[in-house]
N, C-alpha and C positions, 0 to 999 in steps of 0.2 A: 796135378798129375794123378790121374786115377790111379787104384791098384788093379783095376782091372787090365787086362790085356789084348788085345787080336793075338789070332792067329796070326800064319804067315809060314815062308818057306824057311827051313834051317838056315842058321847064321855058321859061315865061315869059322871053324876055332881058333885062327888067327885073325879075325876082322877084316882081310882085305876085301876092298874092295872091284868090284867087277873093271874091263878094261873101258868102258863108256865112262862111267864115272868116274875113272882115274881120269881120262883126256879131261873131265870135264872139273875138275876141281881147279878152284881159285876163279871161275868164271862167276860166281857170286859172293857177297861177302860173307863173313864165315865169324859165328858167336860159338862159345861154348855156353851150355848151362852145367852147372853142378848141381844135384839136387843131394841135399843133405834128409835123411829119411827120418831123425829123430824132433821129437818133440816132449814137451815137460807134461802133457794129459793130452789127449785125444777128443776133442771137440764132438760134440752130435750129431753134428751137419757135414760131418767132412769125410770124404773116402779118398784121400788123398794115401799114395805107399810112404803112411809113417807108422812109426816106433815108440811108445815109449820107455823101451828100452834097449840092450845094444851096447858092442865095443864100438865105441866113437873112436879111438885110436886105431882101430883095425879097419874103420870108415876110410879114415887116411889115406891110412897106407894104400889100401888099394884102388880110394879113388887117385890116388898120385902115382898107380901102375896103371890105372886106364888111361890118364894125360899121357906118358910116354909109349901107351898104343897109340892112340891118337899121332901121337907125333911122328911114326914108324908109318902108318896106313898112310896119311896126308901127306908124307914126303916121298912116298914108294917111286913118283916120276920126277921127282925134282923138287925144289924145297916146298913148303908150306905154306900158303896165303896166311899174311897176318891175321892176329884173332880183332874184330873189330870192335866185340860185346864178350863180355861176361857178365854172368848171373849165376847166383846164389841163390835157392830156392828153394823152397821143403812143404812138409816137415819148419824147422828150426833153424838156420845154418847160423843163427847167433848163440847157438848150446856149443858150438865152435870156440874155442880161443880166436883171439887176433890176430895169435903164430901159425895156428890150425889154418887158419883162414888166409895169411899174408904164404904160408908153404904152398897153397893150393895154385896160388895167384904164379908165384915166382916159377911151379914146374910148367904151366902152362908160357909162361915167357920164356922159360929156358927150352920144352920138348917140340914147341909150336913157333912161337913168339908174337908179342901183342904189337897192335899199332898204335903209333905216337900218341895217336886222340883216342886211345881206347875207351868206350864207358864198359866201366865196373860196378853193377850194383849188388848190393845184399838185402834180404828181406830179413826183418826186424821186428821179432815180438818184442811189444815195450815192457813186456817185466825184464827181459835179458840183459837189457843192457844201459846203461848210464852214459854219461857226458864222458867219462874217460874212458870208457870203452867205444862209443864213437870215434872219439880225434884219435886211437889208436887203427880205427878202420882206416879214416882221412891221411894219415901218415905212411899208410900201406899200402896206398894207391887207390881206395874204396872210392868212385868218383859218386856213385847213387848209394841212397839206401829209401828201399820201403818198409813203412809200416803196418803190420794188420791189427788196425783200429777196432773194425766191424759196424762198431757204433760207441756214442757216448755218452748210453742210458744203460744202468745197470740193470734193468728188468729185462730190458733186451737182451742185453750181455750171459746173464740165464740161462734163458732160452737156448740160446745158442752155445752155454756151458763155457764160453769164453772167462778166465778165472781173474786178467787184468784187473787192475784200477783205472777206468777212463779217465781222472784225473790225473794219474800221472802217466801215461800214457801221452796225453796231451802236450805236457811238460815236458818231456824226453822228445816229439816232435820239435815243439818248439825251441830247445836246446843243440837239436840237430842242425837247424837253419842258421847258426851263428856258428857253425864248423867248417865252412868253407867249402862245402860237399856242391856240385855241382847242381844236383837236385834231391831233394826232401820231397819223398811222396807217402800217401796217405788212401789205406783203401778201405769201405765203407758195405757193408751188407743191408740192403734195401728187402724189406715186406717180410721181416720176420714176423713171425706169431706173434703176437702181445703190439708189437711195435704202432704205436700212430702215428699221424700226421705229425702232429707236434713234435716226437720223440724221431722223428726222421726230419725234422727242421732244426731239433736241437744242435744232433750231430753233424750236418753240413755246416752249421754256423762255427759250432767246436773247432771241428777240424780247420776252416777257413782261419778263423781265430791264431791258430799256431805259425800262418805264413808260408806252409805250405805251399811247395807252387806246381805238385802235382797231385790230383785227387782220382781215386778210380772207386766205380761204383759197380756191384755184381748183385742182381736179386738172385735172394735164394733160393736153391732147387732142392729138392728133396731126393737125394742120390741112393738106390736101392742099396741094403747092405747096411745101413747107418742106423745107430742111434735113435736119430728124427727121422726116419722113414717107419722105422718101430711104432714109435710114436705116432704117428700119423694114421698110422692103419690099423691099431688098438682105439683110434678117437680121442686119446688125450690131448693132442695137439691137431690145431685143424691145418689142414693145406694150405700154403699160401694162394694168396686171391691175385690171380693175374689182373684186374681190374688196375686194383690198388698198388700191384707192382710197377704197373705202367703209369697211374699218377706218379707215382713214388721216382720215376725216372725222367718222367716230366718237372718234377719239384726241382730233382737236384739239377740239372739244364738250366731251370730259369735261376737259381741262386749263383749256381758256380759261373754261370756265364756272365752277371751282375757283376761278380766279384771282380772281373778282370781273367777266369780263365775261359779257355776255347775246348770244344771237342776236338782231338785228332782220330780218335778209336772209339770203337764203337761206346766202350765203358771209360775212356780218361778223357781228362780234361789237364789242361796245363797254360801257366801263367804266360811261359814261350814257346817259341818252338825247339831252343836249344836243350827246355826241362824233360821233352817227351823221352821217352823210356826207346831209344835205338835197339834195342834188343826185341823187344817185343813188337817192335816195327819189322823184324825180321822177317818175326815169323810169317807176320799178315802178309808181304812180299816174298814168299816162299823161298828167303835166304836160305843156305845151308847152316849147320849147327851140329855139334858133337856134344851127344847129351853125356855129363858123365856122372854115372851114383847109380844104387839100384833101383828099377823099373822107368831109368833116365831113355826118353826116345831120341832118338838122330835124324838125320838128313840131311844128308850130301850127294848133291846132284842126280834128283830123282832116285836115288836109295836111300828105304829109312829101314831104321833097326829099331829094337827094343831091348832092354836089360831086363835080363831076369832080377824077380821083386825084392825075395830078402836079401837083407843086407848079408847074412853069414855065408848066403849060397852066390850073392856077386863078389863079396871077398874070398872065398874059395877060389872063383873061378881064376882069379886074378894074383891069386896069391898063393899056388899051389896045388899039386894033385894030378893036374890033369897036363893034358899035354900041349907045349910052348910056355906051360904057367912059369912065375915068377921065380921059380927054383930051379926052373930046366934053362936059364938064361934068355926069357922074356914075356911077357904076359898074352896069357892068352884071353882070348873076347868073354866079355860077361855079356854078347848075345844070346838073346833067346831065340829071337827070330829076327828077320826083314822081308823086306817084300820089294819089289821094282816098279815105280810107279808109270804107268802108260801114259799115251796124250791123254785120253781120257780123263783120267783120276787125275792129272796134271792140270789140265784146265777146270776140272769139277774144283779143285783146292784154290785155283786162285779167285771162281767164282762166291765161296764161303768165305774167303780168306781178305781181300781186296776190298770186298763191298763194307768190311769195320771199319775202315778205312777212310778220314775224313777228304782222302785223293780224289775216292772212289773206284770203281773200276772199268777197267776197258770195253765199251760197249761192243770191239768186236769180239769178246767173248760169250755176247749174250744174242738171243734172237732178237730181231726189231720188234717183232709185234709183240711181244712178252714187254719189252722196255717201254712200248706206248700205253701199255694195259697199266704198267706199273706209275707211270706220270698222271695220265688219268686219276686214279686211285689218291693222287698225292703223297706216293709212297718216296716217288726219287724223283728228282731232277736231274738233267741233261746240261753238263760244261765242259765243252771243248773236248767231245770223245769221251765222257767220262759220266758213269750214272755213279749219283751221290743219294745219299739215304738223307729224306728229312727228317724230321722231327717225327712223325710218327712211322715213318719206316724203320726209324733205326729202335721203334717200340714195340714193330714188327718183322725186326732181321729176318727170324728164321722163314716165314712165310715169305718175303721178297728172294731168300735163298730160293723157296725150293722152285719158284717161278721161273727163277732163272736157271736153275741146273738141268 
């Protein structure tokens, strides 16, 4: 979640939503994410809206007055579609306690309410946390948890200012898969600086190693604003080589796919199909989702929002001052903006969105002769209605994107 932002028209100071998208709520299924904004150091490659620093108890509280807007907005026609996914996301959200963490869980069952099969995951730096502070997740209802590995060479780790120990790292993975958690995932940063061949063969083997039976792999971009952007354009560090990114994405394909997992997403692979991350299938199916924390985005039923970024100015907004706030007897929206999305921008999302997708996407969304240019190429192939990325398309998503839009 970048810190950057769109534009967009004013957001309602009560959050309600318009009367289209009130008729239409509950006709998709519906995840929360929370995004927790703190972190223990701020990385060089990351422009993500974190912290590291911050009332984390004041985090709470008013992410746990955004759940009981949420619950107020989603029920305004009648009650509330169960929540089907949660996610935990940063930032940190294991700088969190497990009370911190199990309170977040229970307002959202109490303001909303979850369904029987809910998945629950949390993402997990492996310095935060140990073997009993996992089974305190697993006891809480935690059903997932991922880890951001990055990699399992410390020269790489460097680079990219990551401060873990990939040996124990490793070891708290593998600790994890003997918790009973429904899946244990593991995610990997492909084509950093310094990185080779070898040292990106290390780390798939590592990770595999721990029994993992979800792996996701993202090559690094160089996000303006950061650290390694700095860096990059002073010459100390050179650019990543798209060349070698796209081996690098080919390597891990032909190993994880050895191993026993499958692609489902453009970037995961998983042992089954019960392990794949349902929440983040969401998004690629353009479900609805109530983002809650600050710079946390939404969408429900063709309307999305965004929360303004600092944490002190989306605890305000939520926890006093201003008008409906949490002292005037209910909270008011830590929107910044939203915007209403047209047919347009509605099929252009499911055109970017769909094709990650090991389903693929609906080819009556795309033109024919673009779809026969693209099978040509050996970019996709054609199954029962449905263009899928091969192996080098999905090397070249964004170029088969723009073919198609």
């Amino acid at each position: 979640m970048s810190v950057r932002q769109p534009d967009g028209a004013p957001a309602p100071a009560d959050g309600a939503l318009g009367a289209a998208a009130r008729a239409a709520v509950g006709l998709a299924p519906l995840g929360v994410y929370v995004h927790v904004p703190f972190c223990l150091t701020r990385c060089g490659y990351c422009d993500f809206n974190t912290y590291t620093t911050g009332d984390r108890g004041a985090f709470v509280a008013a992410a746990l007055a955004e759940v009981a807007l949420a619950g107020r907005v989603l029920s305004a026609d009648g009650p509330p579609p169960p929540v089907q996914t949660v996610f935990l996301g940063g930032g940190t959200p294991t700088l969190l306690t497990p009370d911190e963490i199990g309170s977040l869980l229970e307002a959202i069952d109490a303001r909303i309410g979850l369904s029987a099969d809910v998945e629950i995951t949390v993402e997990a730096n492996p310095d935060t946390v140990d073997l009993a502070f996992l089974a305190r997740l697993r006891a809480g209802g935690v059903t997932r948890v991922s880890f951001g590995v990055q990699s399992a060479v410390p020269h790489v780790l460097a680079v990219l200012e990551r401060l873990h120990d990939p040996a124990r790292a490793l070891d708290v993975i593998a600790a994890a898969t003997t918790l009973g958690f429904d899946g244990v995932s593991a995610d990997l940063i492909y084509g950093t600086p310094s990185e080779g061949d070898d040292d990106w063969e290390t780390s798939l083997a590592a990770v595999l190693a721990t029994g993992a039976d979800h792996v996701s792999t993202y090559g690094l971009t160089i996000e303006p604003g950061t650290k390694l952007a700095a860096q990059v354009r002073r010459g100390t560090v050179p650019q990543p080589d798209a060349d070698v990114q796209a081996r690098r994405y080919a390597t891990a394909d032909a190993r994880l796919t050895a191993a026993g997992l499958d692609w489902y997403e453009l970037a995961s692979w998983t042992r089954a199909d019960a392990a794949r991350c349902r929440h983040n299938v969401g998004y690629w199916r353009s479900h609805d989702w109530w983002g809650v924390g600050p710079g946390a985005h939404s969408h429900v039923a063709g309307t999305r929002w965004w929360n303004v970024a600092h944490p002190a100015e989306y605890a305000k907004r939520l926890g006093g001052g201003g008008p409906g706030a949490v002292g005037s007897g209910g909270a008011g929206s830590p929107a910044r903006a939203r915007e209403e999305l047209d047919a347009d921008a509605r099929r252009l999302e499911r055109v970017m969105l769909e094709l990650r997708l090991r389903d693929g996407l609906d080819t009556a969304l795309a033109d024919a002769a673009a779809l026969d240019r693209l099978v040509a190429d050996g970019l996709i192939d054609l199954h029962g209605g449905r263009a899928v990325l091969t192996l080098s398309g999905r090397q070249r998503a964004d170029h088969v994107t723009e073919i198609l839009a």
